[in-house]
N, C-alpha and C positions, 0 to 999 in steps of 0.2 A: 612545160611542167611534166617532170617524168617518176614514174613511179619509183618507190625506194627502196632502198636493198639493203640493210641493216646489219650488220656482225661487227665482231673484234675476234683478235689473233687469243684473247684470253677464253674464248669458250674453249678453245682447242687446248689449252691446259691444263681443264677438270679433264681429273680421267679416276675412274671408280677401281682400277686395275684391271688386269689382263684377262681376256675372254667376256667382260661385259658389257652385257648388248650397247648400253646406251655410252657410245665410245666416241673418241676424239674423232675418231676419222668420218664420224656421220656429218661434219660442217666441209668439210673438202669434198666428201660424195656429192654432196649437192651442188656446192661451189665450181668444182669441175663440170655438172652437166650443164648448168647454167653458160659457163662459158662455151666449150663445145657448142651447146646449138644456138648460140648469138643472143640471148634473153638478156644476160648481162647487158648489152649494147643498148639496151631500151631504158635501162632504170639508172637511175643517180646511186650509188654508193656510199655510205654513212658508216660512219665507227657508234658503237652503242657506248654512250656514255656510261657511267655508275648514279644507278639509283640512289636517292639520298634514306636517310632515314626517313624522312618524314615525306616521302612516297611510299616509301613500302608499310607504313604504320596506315595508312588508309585501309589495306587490305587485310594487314597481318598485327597481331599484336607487339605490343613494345617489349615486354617479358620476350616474346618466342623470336622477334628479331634480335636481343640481344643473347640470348640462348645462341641462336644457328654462328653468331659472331664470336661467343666463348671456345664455342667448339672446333674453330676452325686451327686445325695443327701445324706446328714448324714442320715435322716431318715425319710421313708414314700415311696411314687411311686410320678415319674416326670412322667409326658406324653410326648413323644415325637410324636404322632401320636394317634388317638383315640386305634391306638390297640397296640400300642408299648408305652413299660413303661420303666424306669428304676427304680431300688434300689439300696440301697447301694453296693450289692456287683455286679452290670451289667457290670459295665464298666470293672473288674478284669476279668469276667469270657468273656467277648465280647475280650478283649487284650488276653486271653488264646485261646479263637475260635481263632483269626484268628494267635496268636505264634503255633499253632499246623499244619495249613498249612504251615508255612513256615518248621518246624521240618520236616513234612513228607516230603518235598521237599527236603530240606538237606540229608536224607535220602534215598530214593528212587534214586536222581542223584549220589550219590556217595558209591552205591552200596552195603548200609549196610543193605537193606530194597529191596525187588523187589516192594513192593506196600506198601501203607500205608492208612488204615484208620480213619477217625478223630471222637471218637465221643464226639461232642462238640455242646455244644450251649450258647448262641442265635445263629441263623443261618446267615447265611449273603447274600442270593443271590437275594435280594430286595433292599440293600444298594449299593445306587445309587455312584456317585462321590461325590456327598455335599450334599444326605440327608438318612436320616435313613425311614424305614418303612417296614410294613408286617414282625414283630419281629424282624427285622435286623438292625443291627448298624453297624459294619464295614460288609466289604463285604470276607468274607474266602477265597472263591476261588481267588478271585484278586488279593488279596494279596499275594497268595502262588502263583501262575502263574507270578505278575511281579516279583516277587524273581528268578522265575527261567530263566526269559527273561533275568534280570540285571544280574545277580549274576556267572550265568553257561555260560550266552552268545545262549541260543538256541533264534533259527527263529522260529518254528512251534509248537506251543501250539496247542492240541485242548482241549476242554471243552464242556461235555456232561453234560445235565440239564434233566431229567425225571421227575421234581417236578411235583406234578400236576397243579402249579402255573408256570407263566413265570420265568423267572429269570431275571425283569427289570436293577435290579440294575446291573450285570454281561454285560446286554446289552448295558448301558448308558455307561459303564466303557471302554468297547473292540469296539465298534460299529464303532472306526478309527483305530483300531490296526490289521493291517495285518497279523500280527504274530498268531493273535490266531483267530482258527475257533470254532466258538460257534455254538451251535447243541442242540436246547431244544424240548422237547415237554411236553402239558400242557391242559389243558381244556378250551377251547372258552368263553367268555360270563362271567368268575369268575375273582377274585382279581388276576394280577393288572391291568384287561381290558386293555391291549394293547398284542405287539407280532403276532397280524394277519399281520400286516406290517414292514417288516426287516429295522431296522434302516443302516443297510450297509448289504456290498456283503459278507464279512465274517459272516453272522447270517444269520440259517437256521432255522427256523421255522415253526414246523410242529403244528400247533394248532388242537386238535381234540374236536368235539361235544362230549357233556354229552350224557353219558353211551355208549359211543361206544366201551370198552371193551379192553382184551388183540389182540383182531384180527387185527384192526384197529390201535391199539399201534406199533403194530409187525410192521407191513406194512409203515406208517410212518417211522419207521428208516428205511426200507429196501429203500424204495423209495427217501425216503430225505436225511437221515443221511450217510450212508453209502459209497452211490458214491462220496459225498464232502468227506468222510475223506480219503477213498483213494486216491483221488485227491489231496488233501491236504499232503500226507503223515506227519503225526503228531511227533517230537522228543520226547514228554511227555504230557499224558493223566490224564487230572483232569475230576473229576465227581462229578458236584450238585445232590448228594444223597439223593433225596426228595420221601417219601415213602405214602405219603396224596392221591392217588393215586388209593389207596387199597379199594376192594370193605365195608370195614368197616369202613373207616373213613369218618367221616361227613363233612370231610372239599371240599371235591370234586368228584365227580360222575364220574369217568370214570370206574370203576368196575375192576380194574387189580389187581391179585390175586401175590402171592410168585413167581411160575411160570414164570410170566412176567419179574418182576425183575430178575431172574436168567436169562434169558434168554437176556434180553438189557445189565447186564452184559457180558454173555459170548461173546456178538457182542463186548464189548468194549476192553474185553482180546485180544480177536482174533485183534483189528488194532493195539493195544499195541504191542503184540508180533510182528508182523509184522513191523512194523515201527520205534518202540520208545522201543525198548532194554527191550521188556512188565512192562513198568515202569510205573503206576497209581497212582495217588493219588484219594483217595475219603472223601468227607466232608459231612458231612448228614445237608442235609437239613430239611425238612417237615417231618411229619408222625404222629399222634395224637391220634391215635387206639393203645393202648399200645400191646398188644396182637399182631394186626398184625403188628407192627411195629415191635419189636421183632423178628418176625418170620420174616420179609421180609426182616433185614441188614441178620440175619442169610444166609438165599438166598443167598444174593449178598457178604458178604465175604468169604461163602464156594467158591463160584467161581473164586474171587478173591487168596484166595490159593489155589487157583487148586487143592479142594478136590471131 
């Protein structure tokens, strides 16, 4: 039983145009490091299906999915947002992002997978219930967490966010849902300027100041994250895999190096195992440093196979 490894050749056909961050070439940076240091050789390999309608209407409304479907162009870039576009090929590779949480979900519950990786984009943990933004159109994690509330019948999700961004959209979606405990941390003062204030009791967030580093990172989940999720005791562990984080990428200043990451991984192994039969799912979100992004999933799915 080997851990899974999730993409299609279509996330690498959204592409927002030239110089933006959130670029084709962030699924080969990682694909490449993967191979390079042998990680691939551990995990099974899956193509992400296409979400159906009526998975992604669990998370997102019926109006705003067929909206992002109206929109999507024969040829050129739509705006849906000053920073979010689409092309022709978005809306195939956005329906693959979020069919690859539900696949790893399927998997992972029915124990053909102990965990599962996605790597896919656009990302989704900014896409709210009815709008897109911060490169995201449907929301991945959502939709692979109500798959597994509806579908399996569990009570207790949680959902771990490290982006260095909040994960609004994740919050507007779960913010009345009991079932799942959401647990981010993020940079103060940057996009989507909110998250200092918990929209409900289920959302824990630990906002840190620019440059305050792996110390303060660390500390934040020991402090915040942790005692909610044993509390919590979780059935099955998703994780907004946002890697922007990293003292290289320009997209945000907290200074946390591979290290970090391997290490808020191993916290998320350890309440997995503990709790939830160590079943994970993770979706990558952010990361824009091709080099350290790279090197930082590498990180967090050596630890996720427990190598």
């Amino acid at each position: 039983m080997l851990p899974a490894y999730i993409s299609h050749n279509d996330c690498v056909k959204h592409d927002m145009g030239e110089h933006h961050p959130e670029c084709p070439l962030r699924i080969g940076a990682i694909r490449d490091q993967l191979l390079v240091s042998g990680l691939l050789n551990f995990m099974c390999e899956y193509e992400a299906p296409l979400a159906t309608e009526a998975q992604l209407a669990r998370a997102h409304s019926l109006a705003y999915i067929k909206k992002i479907e109206a929109m999507s162009p024969v040829h050129g870039l739509v705006h849906v947002d000053p920073d979010t576009q689409m092309n022709p090929h978005t809306l195939q590779a956005a329906l693959r992002s979020a069919g690859a949480a539900v696949l790893a979900t399927d998997l992972v519950m029915t124990r053909q997978s102990p965990v599962a990786f996605c790597n896919v984009r656009p990302p989704g943990h900014h896409a709210e219930y009815a709008a897109a933004g911060g490169f995201c159109f449907f929301n991945n994690v959502a939709v692979g967490i109500r798959h597994a509330l509806e579908v399996y019948g569990l009570e207790r999700i949680a959902l771990i966010d490290f982006d260095v961004h909040h994960g609004n959209g994740s919050e507007d979606i779960f913010c009345e849902d009991p079932r799942v405990l959401m647990c981010s941390t993020f940079e103060n003062g940057i996009y989507p300027f909110c998250g200092a204030v918990p929209r409900g009791p289920n959302m824990i967030n630990m906002g840190l100041p620019s440059r305050s580093g792996g110390k303060q990172f660390r500390e934040a989940i020991e402090t915040g994250w942790l005692p909610a999720l044993h509390q919590f005791k979780p059935q099955l562990l998703f994780i907004s895999a946002g890697f922007d984080g990293h003292r290289e990428d320009d997209m945000g200043n907290l200074g946390l190096v591979e290290a970090d990451y391997e290490w808020v991984t191993q916290q998320a192994v350890l309440i997995a195992r503990q709790y939830a039969g160590g079943r994970i799912v993770s979706c990558l979100e952010g990361g824009y440093a091709m080099s350290a992004l790279g090197r930082s999933v590498a990180a967090h799915i050596k630890v996720l196979c427990g190598l």
